[in-house]
N, C-alpha and C positions, 0 to 999 in steps of 0.2 A: 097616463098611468102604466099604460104596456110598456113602452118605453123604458119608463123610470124604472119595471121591475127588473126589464132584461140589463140596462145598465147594471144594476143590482148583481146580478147574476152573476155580469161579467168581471166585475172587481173583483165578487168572491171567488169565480174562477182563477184570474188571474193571482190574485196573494196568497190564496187559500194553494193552490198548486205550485207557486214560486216555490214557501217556504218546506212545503212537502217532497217537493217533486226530488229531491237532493236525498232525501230518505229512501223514500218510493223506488228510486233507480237501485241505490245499492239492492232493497230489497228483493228489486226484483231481478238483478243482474245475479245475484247470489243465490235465489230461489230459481232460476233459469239455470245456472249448474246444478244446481242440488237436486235436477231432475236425475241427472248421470253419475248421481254421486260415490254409486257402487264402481262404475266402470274409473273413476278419477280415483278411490282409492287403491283402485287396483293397478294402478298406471304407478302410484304411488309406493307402492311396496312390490317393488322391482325382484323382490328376493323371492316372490310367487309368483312369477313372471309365467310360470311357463302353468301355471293353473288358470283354468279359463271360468269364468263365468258362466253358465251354459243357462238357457232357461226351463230346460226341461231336468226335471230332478236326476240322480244318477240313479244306473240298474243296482236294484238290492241287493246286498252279500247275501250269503248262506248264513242258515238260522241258527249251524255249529258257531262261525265265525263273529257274527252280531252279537252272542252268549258269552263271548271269551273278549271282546270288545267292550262292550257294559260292564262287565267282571271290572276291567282292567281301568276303566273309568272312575267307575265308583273305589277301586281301591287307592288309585293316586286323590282322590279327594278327600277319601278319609286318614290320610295319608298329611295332604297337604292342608285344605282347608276342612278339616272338622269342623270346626263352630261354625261355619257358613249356615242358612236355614234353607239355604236354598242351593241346590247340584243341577245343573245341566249337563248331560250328556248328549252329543251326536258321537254316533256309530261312524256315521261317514258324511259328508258335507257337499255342496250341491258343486264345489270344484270338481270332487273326485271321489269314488266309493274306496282309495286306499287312504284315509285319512280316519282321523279319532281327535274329538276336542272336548273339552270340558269347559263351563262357563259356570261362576257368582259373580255374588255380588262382594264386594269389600270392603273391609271397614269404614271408607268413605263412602259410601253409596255406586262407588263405580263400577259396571259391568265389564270384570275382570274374564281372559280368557288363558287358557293354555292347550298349546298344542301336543299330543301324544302319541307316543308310537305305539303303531295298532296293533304290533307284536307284542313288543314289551309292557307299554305302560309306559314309559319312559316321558317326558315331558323334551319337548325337542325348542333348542335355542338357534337356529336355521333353514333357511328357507329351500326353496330348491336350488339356486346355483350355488348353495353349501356355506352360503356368507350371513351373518348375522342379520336379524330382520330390525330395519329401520321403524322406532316408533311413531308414528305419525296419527294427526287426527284425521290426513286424505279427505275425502269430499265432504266427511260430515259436517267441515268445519264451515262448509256451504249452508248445511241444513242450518247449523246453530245460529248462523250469522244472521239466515233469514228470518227465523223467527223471534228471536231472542236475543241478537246483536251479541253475542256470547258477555250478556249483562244477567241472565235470569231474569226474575220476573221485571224487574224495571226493564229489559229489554223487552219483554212480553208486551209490556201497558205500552211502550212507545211505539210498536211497529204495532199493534192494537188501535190507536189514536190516530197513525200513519195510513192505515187501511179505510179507517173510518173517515179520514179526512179527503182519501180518495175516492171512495162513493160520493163524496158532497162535490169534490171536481169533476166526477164523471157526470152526473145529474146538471150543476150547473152550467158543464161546459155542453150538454144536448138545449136546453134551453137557450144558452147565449147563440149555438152556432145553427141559425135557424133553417139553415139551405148546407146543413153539415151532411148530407147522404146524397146529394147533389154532387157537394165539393169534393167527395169519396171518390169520384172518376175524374176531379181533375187535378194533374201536375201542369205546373208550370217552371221547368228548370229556371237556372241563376237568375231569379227575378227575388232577391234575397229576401226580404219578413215574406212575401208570397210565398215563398218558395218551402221554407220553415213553415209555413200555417198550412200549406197541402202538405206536407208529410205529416205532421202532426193530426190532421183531421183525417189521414188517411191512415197512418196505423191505429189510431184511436177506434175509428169506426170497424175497420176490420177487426178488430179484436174485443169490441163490446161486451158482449156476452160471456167473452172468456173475463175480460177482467173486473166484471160483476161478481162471478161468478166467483173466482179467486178472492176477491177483497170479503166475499161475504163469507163464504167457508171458512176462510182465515180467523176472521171473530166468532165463528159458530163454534168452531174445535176447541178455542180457548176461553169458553163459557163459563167454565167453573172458576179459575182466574178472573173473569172479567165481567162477571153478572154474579155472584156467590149469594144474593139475597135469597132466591128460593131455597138453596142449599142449608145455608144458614139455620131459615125458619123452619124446614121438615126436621133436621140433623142436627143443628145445634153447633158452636165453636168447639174449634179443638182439635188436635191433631187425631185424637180416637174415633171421633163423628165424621173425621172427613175419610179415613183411613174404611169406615163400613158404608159410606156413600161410594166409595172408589168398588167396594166388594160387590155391594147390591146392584150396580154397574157391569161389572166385569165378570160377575156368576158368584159362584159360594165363597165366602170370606175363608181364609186362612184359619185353619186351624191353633191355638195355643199349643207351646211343647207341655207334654204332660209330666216329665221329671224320669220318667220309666222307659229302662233301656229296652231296643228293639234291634235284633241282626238283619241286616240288608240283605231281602230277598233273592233269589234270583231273577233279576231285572227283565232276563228275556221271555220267560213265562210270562209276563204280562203285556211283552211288546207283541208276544206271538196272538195274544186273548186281542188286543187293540187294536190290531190289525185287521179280525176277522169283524168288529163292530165296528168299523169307520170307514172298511173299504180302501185305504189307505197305504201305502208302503209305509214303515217308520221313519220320519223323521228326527226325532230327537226323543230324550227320556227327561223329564222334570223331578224330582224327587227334592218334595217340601220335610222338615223338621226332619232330615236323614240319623239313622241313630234312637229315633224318639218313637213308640208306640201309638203315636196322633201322626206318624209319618204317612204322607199321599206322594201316590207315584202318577205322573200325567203324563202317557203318552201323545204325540204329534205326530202329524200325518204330512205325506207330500203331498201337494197340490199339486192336480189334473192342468196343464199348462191351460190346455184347449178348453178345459168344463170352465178354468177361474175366468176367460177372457171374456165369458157372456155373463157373469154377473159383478157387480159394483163390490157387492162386498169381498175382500179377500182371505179369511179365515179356512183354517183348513181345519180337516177330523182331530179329535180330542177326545180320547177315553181316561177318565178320573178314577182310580185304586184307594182304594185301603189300604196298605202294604198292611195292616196286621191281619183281617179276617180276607183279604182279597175280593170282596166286596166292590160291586162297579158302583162309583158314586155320582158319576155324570158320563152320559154320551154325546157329543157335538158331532154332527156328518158337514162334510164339506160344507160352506158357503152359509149355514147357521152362524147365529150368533147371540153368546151366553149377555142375559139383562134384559130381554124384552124390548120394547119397541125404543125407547131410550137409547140404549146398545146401538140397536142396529140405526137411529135416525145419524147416531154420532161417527157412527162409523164410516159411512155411507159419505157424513160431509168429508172426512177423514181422506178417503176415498179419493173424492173427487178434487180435495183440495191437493194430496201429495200422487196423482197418477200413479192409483196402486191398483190398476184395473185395466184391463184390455192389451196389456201386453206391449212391446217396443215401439210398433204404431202407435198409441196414447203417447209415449214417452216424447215421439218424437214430434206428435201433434201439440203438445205441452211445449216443449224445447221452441220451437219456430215461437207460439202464442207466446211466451216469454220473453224472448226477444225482441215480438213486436211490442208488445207493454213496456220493455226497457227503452225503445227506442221511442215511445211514445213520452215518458218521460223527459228523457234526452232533448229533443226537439222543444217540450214547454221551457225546460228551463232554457235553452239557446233561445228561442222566440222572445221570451220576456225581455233580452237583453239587446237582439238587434232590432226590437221596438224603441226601443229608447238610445239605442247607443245615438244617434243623431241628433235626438232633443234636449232640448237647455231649457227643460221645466223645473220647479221647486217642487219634486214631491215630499225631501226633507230637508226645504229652508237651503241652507247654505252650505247642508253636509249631502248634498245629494249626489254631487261629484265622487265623492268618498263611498257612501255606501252604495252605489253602483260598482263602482272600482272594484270591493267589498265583491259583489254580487258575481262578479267577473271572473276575479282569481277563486272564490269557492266553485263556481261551474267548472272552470277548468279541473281543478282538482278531483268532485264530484263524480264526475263522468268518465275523462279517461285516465284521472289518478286511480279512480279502483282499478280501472283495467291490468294498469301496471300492476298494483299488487294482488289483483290476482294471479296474474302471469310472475309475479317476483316470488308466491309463496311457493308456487310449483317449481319453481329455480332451486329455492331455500331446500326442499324436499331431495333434490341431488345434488347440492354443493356442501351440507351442514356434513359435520364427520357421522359416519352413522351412531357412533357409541358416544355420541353427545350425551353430558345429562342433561334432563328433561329436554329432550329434543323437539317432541313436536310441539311445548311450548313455545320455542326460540321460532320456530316453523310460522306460528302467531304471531310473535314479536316481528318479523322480517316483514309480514302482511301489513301490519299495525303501521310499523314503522317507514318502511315505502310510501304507503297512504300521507303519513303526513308530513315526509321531503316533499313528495307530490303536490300538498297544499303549500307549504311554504316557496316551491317552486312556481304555484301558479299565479301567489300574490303578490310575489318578487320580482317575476319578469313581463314585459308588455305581456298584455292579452292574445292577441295574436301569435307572438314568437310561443308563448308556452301554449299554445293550443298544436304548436305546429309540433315542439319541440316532444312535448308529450304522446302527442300522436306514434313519431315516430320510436319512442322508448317501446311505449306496446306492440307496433311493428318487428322493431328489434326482438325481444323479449320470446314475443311467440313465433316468430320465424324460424329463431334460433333453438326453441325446445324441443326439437328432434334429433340435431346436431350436441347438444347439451347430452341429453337423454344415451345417443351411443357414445359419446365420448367417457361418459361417467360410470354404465354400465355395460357397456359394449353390445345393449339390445337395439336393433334398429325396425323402419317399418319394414323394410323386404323379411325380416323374421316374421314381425311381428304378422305380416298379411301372407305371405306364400307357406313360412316353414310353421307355425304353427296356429293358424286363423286367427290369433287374437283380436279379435274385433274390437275388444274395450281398449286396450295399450294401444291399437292403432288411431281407434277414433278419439282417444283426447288429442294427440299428435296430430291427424287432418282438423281438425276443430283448429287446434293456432293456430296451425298453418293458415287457414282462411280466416282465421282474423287480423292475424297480423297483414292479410294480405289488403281486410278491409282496411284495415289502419293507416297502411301505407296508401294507400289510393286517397284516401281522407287528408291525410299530411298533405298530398298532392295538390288536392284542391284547395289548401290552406296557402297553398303559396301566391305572396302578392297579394292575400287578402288580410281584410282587420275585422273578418266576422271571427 
């Protein structure tokens, strides 16, 4: 009976992870960038090249200069986007305190931005080396992909089902591998299915915990998507009931406009009041139904680099206005959070699922566990195939030749066809003209499309030669994206590390570099073989 269970175990292990694991890697190869995804679009938009990322917020301007900066914000918005319901302003921005931006939303839902001279007002179409700023989707396209396979919610439900079906592999595969924390300290080089089942039980086991952890926050965040029966029965269907569940959530619901005109305050009076009840520098100015006598003004705070890195949650100070009687309508102090224990339970997994807590060590502790959960991927679906590549069983009849074959060119593709395009979208990002239309669509399309040369390349040519041939594309590909990178913008690393520290432009540039370096090492040992 024991027996029969762990056989059990071990079938579901095995197909249950075959057919997932091909998901599971993008996911997690793409969730593994999307750790750095601020530093990747800033590698990306070469035309702010010389703006740094810093993690400690910039020193405050003068409270003359912040007053004549808001002024000039709110003037181009009402200027440009009136009907918006909603104005963002930042003063200054965590690149630099000589900066002014304004952010809505757009007729389409999308979080539009404009950048503005902080003298003028002036809305600025150039970057710092004076050249037009390339539109690009940069790292986010990481985040989208990981969670949502840039599908929306049917990409949701599938990496949703993807996650779930990896807790049933993790769980099964502890069960089947019953001497697996044993096997955790042993390698046995080119001893080949051995050799595949100690990697795989050993990146598994070391990264246990994280990728529990991971798979489970992943379904937790997107509970309301993917459990909506409670919601349902308190709130009822409907765009209205979900729209005051998001409110009762998130703190006070949005006010209605009232019909009754209102002149826009002087915005710094209220930054200078929000400041002294938050404790805070100002970060940014919110102004809901601008124009309209129900209009709220919400100040934002910087966050304490050193206070945020001891607790989980990352919300910063928030003082809520009245613009008509100036009235405080809500106080938030650092590391609060508006909604009650709900808030904070969601937030917290929020948290822990996208490493928004503990500062560049998390990031980088995340990045390595990522990798190893890719590669723990990687290895099931290699293992499943040089278990069988030797045997002349029927598992389907007379087509089993075929759908191994099948099973073969989609791993090649799988594995290190994303690689290519990932490595081919950051290509796309300096080869496309920059005044493309819709460019950082085409930027997708190049990812898209690479991807699946890559498949039709892996089911086309022996197993072997395209594992080898593909290997070395991605070698190629990121070896080459530094040389790419100064040829195309004339930034190289000796800029990017001695003349002005950019850490982020230089570390996506060492990142390929050491991958392609693994790539080519990997090609290496491909040679001569038909794993």
């Amino acid at each position: 009976m024991k027996a029969g269970w762990r056989q059990s175990m071990a079938w579901l292990h095995t197909w249950c992870g075959l057919w997932f694991s091909w998901l599971l890697y993008a996911i997690f190869l793409t969730g593994t960038l999307a750790v750095f995804d601020e530093a990747i679009t800033h590698w990306m938009s070469p035309e702010h090249a010389l703006e740094e990322h810093r993690a400690a917020p910039p020193a405050p301007v003068a409270a003359s200069e912040r007053r004549q900066r808001l002024a000039l914000g709110a003037a181009y918005m009402a200027k440009a986007h009136a009907r918006a319901d909603m104005w963002e302003i930042w003063p200054i921005n965590r690149n630099d305190n000589n900066a002014l931006s304004a952010y809505w939303f757009n007729q389409q839902g999308g979080y539009a931005e404009a950048r503005l001279d902080p003298a003028s007002g002036a809305p600025l179409s150039a970057g710092a080396a004076g050249k037009p700023v390339r539109p690009t989707y940069g790292g986010h396209h990481f985040v989208d992909f990981h969670y949502e396979l840039h599908a929306g919610n049917t990409g949701l439900w599938i990496t949703a089902v993807a996650a779930m079906a990896m807790l049933v592999a993790l769980v099964s595969g502890i069960v089947t591998h019953k001497r697996i924390f044993k096997d955790f300290f042993t390698f046995r080089p080119a001893k080949g299915q051995r050799s595949w089942l100690d990697a795989h039980n050993a990146v598994a086991v070391l990264t246990l915990p994280f990728l529990f952890m991971i798979a489970y926050t992943g379904i937790a965040i997107s509970s309301v998507t993917l459990m909506p029966a409670p919601l349902l029965a308190h709130y009822g269907p409907g765009a209205d009931n979900m729209k005051q569940f998001l409110a009762d959530l998130g703190g006070p619901a949005r006010v209605a406009r009232s019909g009754h005109a209102l002149a826009m305050p002087d915005l710094e009076t209220f930054a200078a009041r929000a400041e002294a009840l938050m404790g805070q520098a100002v970060r940014c100015v919110v102004i809901d139904n601008p124009g309209d006598s129900s209009m709220r003004i919400g100040v934002y705070g910087w966050d304490n680099e050193a206070e945020a890195m001891t607790r989980i949650t990352n919300t910063s100070g928030m003082v809520s206005f009245s613009a008509a009687s100036g009235k405080v309508l809500a106080v938030r102090q650092p590391g609060e959070v508006d909604g009650g224990a709900a808030s904070l339970t969601r937030l917290a997994m929020g948290s822990l699922h996208m490493a928004s807590f503990g500062g560049l060590a998390t990031r980088w502790l995340y990045f390595v566990c990522g990798l190893a959960g890719t590669a723990m991927m990687a290895t099931g679906a290699i293992l499943f195939m040089v278990k069988r590549r030797n045997r002349h069983g029927a598992e389907f009849g007379d087509a089993t030749a075929r759908v191994y074959r099948l099973i073969e060119g989609v791993n090649v593709a799988a594995i290190a066809g994303l690689a290519i395009a990932c490595a081919a979208y950051l290509w796309a990002n300096r080869l496309l003209p920059t005044d493309l239309d819709q460019r950082a669509g085409w930027e997708l399309r190049v990812f898209f499309g690479v991807w699946l040369a890559a498949l039709a390349h892996g089911l086309l040519r022996a197993p072997a030669r395209a594992w080898r041939e593909q290997l070395w594309a991605v070698a190629a590909l990121c070896v080459l994206l530094a040389p790419l990178n100064w040829i195309t913008t004339g930034d190289h690393l000796l800029a990017q590390i001695g003349g002005r520290a950019d850490w982020e432009s230089a570390g996506v540039e060492l990142a390929a570099l050491l991958a392609g370096a693994v790539a080519a090492c990997a090609a290496l040992k491909q040679r001569g073989s038909t794993a």
